[in-house]
C-alpha positions in Angstrom: 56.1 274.5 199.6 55.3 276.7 202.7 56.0 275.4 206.1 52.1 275.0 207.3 51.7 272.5 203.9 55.3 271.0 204.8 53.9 270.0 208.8 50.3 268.8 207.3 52.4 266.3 204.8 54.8 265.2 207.5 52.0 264.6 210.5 49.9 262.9 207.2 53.2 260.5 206.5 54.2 259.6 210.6 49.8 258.3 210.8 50.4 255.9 207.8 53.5 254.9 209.0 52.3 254.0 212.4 49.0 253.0 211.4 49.9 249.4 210.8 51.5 248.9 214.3 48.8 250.4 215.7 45.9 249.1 214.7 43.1 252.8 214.4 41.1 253.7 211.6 43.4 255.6 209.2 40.0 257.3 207.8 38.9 258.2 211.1 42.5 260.0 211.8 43.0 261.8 208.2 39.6 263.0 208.3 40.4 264.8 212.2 43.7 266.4 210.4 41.8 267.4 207.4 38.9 269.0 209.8 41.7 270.9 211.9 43.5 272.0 209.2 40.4 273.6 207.6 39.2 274.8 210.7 40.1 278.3 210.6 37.2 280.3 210.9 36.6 281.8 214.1 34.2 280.5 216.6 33.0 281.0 220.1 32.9 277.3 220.5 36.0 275.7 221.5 36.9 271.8 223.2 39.9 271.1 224.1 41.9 268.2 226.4 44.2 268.6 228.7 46.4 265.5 227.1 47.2 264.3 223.8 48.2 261.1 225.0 47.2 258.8 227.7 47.8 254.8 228.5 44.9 252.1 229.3 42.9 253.7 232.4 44.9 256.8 232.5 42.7 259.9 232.7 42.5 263.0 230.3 40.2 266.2 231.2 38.0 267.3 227.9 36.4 270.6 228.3 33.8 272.6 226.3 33.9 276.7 226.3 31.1 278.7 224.8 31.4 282.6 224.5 28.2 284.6 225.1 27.0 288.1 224.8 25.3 290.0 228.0 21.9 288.2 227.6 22.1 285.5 225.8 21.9 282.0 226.8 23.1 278.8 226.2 20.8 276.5 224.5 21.5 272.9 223.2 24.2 272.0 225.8 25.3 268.4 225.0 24.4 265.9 228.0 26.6 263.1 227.8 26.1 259.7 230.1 28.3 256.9 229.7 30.9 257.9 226.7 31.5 261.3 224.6 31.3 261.2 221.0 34.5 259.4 219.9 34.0 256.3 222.2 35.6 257.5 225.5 34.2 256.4 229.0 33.3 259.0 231.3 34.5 259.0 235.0 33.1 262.4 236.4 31.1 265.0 234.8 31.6 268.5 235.8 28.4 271.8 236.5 27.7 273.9 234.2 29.7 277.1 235.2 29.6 280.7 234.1 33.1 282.2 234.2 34.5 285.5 233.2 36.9 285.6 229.8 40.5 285.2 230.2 42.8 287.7 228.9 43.7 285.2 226.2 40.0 285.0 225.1 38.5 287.1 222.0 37.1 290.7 223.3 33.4 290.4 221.9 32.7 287.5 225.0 31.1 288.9 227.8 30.8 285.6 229.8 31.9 282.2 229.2 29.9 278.8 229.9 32.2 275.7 230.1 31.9 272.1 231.6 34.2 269.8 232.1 34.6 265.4 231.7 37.1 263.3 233.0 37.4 260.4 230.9 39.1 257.3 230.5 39.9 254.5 227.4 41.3 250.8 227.6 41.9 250.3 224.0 44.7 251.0 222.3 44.9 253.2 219.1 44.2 256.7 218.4 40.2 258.2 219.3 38.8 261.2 217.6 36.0 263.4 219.2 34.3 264.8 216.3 33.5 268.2 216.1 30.1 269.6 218.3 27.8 272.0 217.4 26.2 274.4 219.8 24.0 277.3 219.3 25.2 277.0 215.2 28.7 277.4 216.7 31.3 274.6 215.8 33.9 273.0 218.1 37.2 271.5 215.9 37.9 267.6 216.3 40.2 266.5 218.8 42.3 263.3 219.0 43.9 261.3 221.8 46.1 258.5 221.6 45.7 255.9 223.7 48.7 253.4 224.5 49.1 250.0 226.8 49.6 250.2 229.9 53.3 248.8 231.0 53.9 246.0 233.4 56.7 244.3 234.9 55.1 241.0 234.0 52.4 239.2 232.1 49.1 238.7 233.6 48.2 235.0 235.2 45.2 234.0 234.0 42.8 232.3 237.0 40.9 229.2 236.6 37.4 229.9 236.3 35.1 229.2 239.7 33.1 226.5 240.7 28.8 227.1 239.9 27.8 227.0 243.8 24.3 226.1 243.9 21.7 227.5 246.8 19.3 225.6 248.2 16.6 227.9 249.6 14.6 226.7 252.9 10.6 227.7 253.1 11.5 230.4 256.0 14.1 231.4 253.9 11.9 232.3 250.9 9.3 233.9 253.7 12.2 236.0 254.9 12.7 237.3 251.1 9.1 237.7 250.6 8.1 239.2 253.6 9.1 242.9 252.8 7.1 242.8 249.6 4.2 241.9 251.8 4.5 244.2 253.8 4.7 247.0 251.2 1.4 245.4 249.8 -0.3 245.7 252.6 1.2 249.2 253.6 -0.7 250.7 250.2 -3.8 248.6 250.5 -3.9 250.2 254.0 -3.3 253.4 252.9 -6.5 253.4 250.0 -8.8 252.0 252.7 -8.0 254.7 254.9 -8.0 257.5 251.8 -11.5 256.2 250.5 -13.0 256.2 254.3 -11.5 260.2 254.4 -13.5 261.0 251.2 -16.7 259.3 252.3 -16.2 261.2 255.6 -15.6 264.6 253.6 -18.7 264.1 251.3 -21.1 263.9 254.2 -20.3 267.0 255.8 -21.4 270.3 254.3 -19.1 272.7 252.3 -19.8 276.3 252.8 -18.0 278.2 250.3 -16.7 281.7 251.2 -16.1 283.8 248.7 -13.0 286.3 249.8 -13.0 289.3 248.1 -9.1 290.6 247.4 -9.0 294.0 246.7 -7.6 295.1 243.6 -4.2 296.4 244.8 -2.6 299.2 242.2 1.1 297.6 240.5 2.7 300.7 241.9 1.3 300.2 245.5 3.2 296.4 245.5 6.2 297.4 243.7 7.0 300.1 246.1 6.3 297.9 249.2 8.6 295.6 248.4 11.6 298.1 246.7 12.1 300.0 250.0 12.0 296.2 252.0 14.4 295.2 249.7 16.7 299.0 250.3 16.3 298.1 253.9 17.9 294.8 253.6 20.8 295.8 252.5 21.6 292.5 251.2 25.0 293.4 249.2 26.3 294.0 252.4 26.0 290.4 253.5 26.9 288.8 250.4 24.0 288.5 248.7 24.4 290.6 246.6 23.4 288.0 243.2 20.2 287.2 245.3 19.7 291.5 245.5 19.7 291.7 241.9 18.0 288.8 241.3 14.9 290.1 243.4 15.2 293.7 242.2 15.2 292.6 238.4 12.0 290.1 239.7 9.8 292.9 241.2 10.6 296.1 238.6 9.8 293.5 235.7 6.5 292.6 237.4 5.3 295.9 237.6 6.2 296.8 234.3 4.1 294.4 233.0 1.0 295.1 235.0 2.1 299.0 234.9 2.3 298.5 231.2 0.4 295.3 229.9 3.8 293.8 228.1 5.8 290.4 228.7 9.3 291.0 230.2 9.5 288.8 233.3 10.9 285.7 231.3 12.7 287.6 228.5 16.4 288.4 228.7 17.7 292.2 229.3 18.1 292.8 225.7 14.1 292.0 225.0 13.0 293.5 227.7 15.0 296.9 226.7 13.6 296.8 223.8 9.9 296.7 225.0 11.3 299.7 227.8 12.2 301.6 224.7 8.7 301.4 223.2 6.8 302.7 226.4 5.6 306.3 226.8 7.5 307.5 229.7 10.8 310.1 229.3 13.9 309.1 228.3 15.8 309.3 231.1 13.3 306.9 233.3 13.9 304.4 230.3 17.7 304.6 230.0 18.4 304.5 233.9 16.3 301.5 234.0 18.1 299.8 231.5 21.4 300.4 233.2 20.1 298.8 236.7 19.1 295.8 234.6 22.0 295.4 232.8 24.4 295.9 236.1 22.1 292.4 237.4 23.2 290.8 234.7 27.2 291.3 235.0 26.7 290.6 238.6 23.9 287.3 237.8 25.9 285.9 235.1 29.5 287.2 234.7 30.2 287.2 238.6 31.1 291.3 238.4 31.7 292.4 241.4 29.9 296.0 241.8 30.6 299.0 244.8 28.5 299.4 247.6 27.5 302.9 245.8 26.1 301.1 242.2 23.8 298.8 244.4 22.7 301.7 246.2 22.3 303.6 242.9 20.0 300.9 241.1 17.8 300.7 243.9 17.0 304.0 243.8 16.8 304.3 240.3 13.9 301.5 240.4 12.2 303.2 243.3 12.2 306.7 241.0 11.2 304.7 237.6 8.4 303.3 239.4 7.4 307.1 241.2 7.5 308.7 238.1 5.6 306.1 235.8 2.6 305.3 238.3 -0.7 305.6 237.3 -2.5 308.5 238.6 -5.9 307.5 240.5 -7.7 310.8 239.4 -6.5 310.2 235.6 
């Protein structure tokens, strides 16, 4: 018998053991031992508490980690209210936040999303959060014991109160009632004085104006607000998530006008791939690439770039655009 077999048999034998003193589910425990012991595949998902054990209104931390790729996105977070799978009541529930991996994480993640819940339990016995699925990615079980809490001595029980019965007075009921009344009256007001508007609207005469907006080239806008956005400087003051942000916003806009394609609400992988398809020269394509995907360490894994790569990316959105306009005479 090898000693991974030897310490399954042996946790098995202490459950049944306690399981009669206890009072949990035997099933609900073998099957979480059985789950972890198979669970040996790899996965980006991981959940994990910050306790094994915790007494009647003690408090355990359970956190969820996902590990993403530069450009993909989190989809099918679980959104828990009241309780997590298992049973346990939730105190506090923690944002959604976007850290970088830890030297202890695998190499393929780029970025990690986690969020946290502080929970609680007043029963005794053992609770099992069952595995979760995100994104086809599997989380393995976890379980918590939960003990009594100790005391120094056993609760007194109170007599149950008296019924007090109210007797309500006719000003006291038009006290209650009166801010409902005055609500009432608040909205009827309110419609009397929007219908007497429209009437008043109707009898005047409209004159419509029609504006005519010149038909500004892509180029001519993108430019405009590239060189504002240089002139900002805004990596310099901190801002530099909101720079990228912005400079991802206004280069995608007038690719698609420049280009007729859809990349404003795909991610940087999509939208390379449509780059990659234009018929502009290799270099314009590949430097534009690298500007996007610099935004999205610095969106998404908090990256912290030099003063010369935000300088660098500006520029090289400033050329792309220079060298890919459409020529008026053409």
């Amino acid at each position: 018998m090898d000693k991974s077999s030897y310490i399954l048999r042996l946790t098995i034998g202490v459950i049944v053991v306690l399981g009669g003193g206890w009072g949990f589910n035997l099933m609900d425990i073998s099957k979480c031992v059985a789950q972890s012991s198979l669970h040996t595949i790899p996965s980006d998902l991981e959940m994990i508490s910050d306790t094994g054990r915790i007494s009647w209104g003690e408090r355990a931390t359970i956190t969820l980690r996902l590990g993403l790729e530069l450009g993909e996105k989190s989809t099918g977070w679980p959104i828990w209210e009241d309780t997590i799978p298992g049973g346990l009541e939730i105190l506090s529930t923690s944002k959604i936040d976007t850290i970088l991996p830890q030297k202890d994480d695998p190499d393929q993640w780029d970025m990690i999303v986690e969020q946290s819940w502080v929970v609680t339990a007043w029963d005794s016995g053992y609770v099992v959060i069952p595995e979760i699925e995100v994104m086809g990615e599997k989380s393995a079980p976890v379980m918590i014991q939960v003990v009594p809490t100790r005391t120094g001595e056993a609760p007194e029980m109170m007599p149950a109160a008296e019924i007090i019965k109210i007797e309500w007075t006719f000003w006291d009921r038009i006290e209650k009632a009166a801010p409902y009344v005055l609500k009432v009256l608040a909205a009827l007001l309110f419609a009397l004085g929007l219908i007497y508007l429209l009437k008043k609207v109707k009898r005047k005469e409209r004159v419509e104006i029609e504006m005519v907006v010149p038909d500004i080239p892509p180029h001519i806008t993108a430019l405009e607000k590239l060189r504002e956005l240089e002139e900002r400087k805004g990596w310099t003051k901190g801002e530099a998530k909101s720079f990228h942000v912005q400079l991802s916003e206004i280069i995608r806009t007038y690719i698609d006008a420049r280009f007729s394609i859809s990349s404003l609400e795909s991610t940087t992988r999509e939208a390379a791939a449509q780059i990659d398809l234009l018929d502009i020269s290799q270099s314009d394509k590949s430097n534009l690439i690298s500007a996007l995907r610099l935004g999205d360490k610095i969106k998404f894994a908090k990256h912290t770039a030099r003063t010369d790569d935000h300088i660098k990316v500006i520029k090289t959105c400033i050329e792309f655009v220079e060298n890919t306009m459409e020529n008026p005479e053409s």
